[in-house]
Backbone as a chain_set.jsonl record, in Angstrom:
{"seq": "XXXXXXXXXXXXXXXXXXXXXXXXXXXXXXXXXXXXXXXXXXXXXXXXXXXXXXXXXXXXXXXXXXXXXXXX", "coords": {"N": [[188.31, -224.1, 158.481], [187.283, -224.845, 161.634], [188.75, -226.466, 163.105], [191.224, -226.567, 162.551], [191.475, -223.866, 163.108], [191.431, -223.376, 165.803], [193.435, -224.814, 166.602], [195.336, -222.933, 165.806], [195.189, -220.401, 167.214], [195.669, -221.588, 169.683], [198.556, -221.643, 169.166], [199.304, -219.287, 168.513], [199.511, -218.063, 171.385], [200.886, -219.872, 172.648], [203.155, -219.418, 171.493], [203.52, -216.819, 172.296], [203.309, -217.398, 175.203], [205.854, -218.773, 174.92], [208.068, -216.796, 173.507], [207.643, -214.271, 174.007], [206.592, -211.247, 174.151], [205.487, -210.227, 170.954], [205.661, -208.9, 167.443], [203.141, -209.957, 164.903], [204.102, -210.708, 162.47], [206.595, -211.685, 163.748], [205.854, -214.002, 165.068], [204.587, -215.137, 163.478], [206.617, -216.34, 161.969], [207.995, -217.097, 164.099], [206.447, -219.868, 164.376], [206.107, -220.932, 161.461], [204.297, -219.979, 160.244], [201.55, -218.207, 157.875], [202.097, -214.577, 157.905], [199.209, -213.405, 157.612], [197.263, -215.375, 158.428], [198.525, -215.795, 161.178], [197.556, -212.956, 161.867], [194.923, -212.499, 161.758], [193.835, -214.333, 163.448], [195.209, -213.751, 165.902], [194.081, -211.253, 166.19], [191.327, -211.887, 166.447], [191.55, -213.113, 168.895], [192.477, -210.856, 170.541], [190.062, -209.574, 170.395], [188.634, -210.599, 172.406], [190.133, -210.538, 174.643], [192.415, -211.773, 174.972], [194.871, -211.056, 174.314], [196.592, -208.428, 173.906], [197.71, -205.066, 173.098], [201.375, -204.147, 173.669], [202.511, -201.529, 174.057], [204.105, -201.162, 172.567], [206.371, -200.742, 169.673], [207.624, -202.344, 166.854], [209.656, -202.527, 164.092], [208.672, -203.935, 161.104], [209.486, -206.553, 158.296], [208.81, -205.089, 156.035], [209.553, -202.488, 156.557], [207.669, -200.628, 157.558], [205.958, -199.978, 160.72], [205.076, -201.944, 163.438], [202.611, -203.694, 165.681], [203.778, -204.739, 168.886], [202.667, -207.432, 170.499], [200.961, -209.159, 173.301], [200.429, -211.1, 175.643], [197.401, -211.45, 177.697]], "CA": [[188.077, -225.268, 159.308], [187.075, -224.81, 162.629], [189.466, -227.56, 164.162], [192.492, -225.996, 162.077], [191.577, -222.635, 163.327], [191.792, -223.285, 166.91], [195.048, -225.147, 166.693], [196.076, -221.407, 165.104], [194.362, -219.895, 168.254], [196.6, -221.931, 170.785], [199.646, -221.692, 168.738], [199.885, -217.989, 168.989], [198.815, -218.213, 172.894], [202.017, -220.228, 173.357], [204.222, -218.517, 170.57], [203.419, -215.594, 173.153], [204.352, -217.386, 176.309], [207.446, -219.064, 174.803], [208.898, -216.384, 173.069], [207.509, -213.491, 175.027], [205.953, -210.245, 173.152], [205.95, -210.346, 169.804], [204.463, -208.855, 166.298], [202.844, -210.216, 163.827], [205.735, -211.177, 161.468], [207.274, -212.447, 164.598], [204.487, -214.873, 165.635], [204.348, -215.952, 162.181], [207.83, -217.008, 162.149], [208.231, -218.597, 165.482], [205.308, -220.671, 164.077], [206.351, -221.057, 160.171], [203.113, -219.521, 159.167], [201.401, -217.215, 156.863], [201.226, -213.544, 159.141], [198.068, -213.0, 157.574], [196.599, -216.163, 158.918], [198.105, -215.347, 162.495], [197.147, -211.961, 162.356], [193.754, -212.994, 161.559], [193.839, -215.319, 164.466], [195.497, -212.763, 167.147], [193.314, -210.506, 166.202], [190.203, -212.676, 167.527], [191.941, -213.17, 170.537], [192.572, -209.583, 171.165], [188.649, -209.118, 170.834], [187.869, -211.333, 173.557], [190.884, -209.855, 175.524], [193.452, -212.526, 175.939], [196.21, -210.643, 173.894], [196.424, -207.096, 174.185], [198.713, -204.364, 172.953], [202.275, -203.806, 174.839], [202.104, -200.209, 173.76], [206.311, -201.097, 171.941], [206.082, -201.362, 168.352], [209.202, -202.55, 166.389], [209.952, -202.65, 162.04], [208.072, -204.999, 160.415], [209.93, -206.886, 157.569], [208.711, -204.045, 155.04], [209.999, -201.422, 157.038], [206.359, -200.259, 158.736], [206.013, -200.185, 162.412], [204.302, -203.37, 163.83], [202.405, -203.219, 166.971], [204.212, -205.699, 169.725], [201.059, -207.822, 171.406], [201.521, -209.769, 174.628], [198.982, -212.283, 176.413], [196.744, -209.718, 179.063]], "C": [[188.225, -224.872, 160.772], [188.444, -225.636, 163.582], [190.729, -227.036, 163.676], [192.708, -224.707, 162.707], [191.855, -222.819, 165.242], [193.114, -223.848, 167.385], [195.463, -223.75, 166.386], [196.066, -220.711, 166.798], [195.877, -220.08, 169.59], [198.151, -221.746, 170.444], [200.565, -220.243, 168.793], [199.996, -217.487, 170.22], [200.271, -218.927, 173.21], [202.972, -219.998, 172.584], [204.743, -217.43, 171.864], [204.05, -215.87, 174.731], [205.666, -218.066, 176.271], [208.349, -217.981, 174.702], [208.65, -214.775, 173.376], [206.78, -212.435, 173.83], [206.175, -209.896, 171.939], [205.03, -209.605, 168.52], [204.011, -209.776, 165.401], [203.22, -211.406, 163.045], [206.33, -211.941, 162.497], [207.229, -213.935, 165.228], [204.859, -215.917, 164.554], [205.48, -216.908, 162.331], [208.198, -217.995, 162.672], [207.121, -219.867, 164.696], [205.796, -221.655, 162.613], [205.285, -221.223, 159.929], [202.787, -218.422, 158.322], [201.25, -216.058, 157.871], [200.24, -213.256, 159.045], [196.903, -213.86, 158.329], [196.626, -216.011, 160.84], [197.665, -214.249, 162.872], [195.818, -211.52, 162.588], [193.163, -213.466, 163.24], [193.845, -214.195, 165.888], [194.784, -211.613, 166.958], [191.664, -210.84, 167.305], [190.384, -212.747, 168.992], [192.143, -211.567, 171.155], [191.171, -208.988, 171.032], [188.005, -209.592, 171.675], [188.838, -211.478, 174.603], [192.063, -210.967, 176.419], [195.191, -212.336, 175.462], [195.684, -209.327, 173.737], [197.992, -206.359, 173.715], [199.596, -203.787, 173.582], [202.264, -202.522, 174.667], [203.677, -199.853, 172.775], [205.574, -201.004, 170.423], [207.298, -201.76, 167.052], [209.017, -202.739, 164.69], [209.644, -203.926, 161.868], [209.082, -205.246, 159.221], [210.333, -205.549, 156.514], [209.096, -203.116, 155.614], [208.931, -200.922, 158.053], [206.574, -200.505, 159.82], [204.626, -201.415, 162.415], [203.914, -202.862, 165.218], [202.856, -204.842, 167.633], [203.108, -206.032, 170.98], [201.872, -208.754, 172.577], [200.227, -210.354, 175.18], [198.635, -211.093, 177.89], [197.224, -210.748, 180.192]], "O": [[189.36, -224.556, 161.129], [188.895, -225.207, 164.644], [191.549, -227.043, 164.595], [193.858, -224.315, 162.907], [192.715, -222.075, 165.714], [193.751, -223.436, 168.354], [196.342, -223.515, 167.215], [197.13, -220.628, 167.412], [196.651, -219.276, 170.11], [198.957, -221.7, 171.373], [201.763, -220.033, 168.982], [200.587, -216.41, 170.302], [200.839, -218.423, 174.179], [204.001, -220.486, 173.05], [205.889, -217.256, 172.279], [204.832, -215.157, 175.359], [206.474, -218.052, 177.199], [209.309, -217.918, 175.471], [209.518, -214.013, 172.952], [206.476, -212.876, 172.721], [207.155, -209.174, 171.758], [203.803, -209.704, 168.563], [204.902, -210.586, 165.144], [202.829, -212.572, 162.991], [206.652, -213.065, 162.111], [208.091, -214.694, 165.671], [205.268, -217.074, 164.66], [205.349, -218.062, 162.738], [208.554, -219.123, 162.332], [207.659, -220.974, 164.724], [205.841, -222.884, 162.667], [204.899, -222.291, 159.453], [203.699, -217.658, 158.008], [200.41, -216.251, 158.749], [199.747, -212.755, 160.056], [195.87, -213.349, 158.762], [195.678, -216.044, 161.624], [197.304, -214.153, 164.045], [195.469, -210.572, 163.291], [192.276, -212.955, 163.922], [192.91, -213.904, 166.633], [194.995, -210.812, 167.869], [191.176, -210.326, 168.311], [189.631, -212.52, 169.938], [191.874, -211.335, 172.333], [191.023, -207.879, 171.545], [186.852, -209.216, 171.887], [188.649, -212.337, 175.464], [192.428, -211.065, 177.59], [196.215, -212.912, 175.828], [194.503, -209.102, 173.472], [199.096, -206.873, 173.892], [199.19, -202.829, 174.241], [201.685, -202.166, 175.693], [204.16, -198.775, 172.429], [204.377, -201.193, 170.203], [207.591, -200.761, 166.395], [207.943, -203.192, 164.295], [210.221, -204.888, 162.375], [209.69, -204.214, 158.938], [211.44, -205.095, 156.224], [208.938, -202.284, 154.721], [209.218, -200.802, 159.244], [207.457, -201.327, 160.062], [203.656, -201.609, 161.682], [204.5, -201.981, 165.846], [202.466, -205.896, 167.131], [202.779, -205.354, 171.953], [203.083, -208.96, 172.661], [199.107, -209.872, 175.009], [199.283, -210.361, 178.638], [197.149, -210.439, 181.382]]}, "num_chains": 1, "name": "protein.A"}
């Protein structure tokens, strides 16, 4: 749904300036969503360059390294 998806859109956009640079998992959280759905989401936005990679990357839940994004 188009109208669901852009609420997603803005939600990670001010996840990002509330709670400052964050991964993924982090996003999700602040939010209480699925990470696949915001990662989905912040992904889009980092192709049309309004979140961009801090170059940090901190332990994801599972142990993996996460990359820590930030609004450009």
């Amino acid at each position: 749904n188009k109208l669901r998806s852009r609420k997603v859109y803005q939600d990670v956009l001010n996840a990002l300036a509330e709670f400052g640079p964050s991964t993924d998992f982090e996003i999700s959280s602040h939010l209480g969503r699925v990470a696949t759905s915001v990662g989905k989401r912040r992904g889009e936005l980092r192709d049309v360059g309004l979140v961009i990679d801090s170059g940090i990357k901190r332990k994801s839940p599972s142990g993996s390294w996460a990359i820590v994004w930030k609004l450009a």
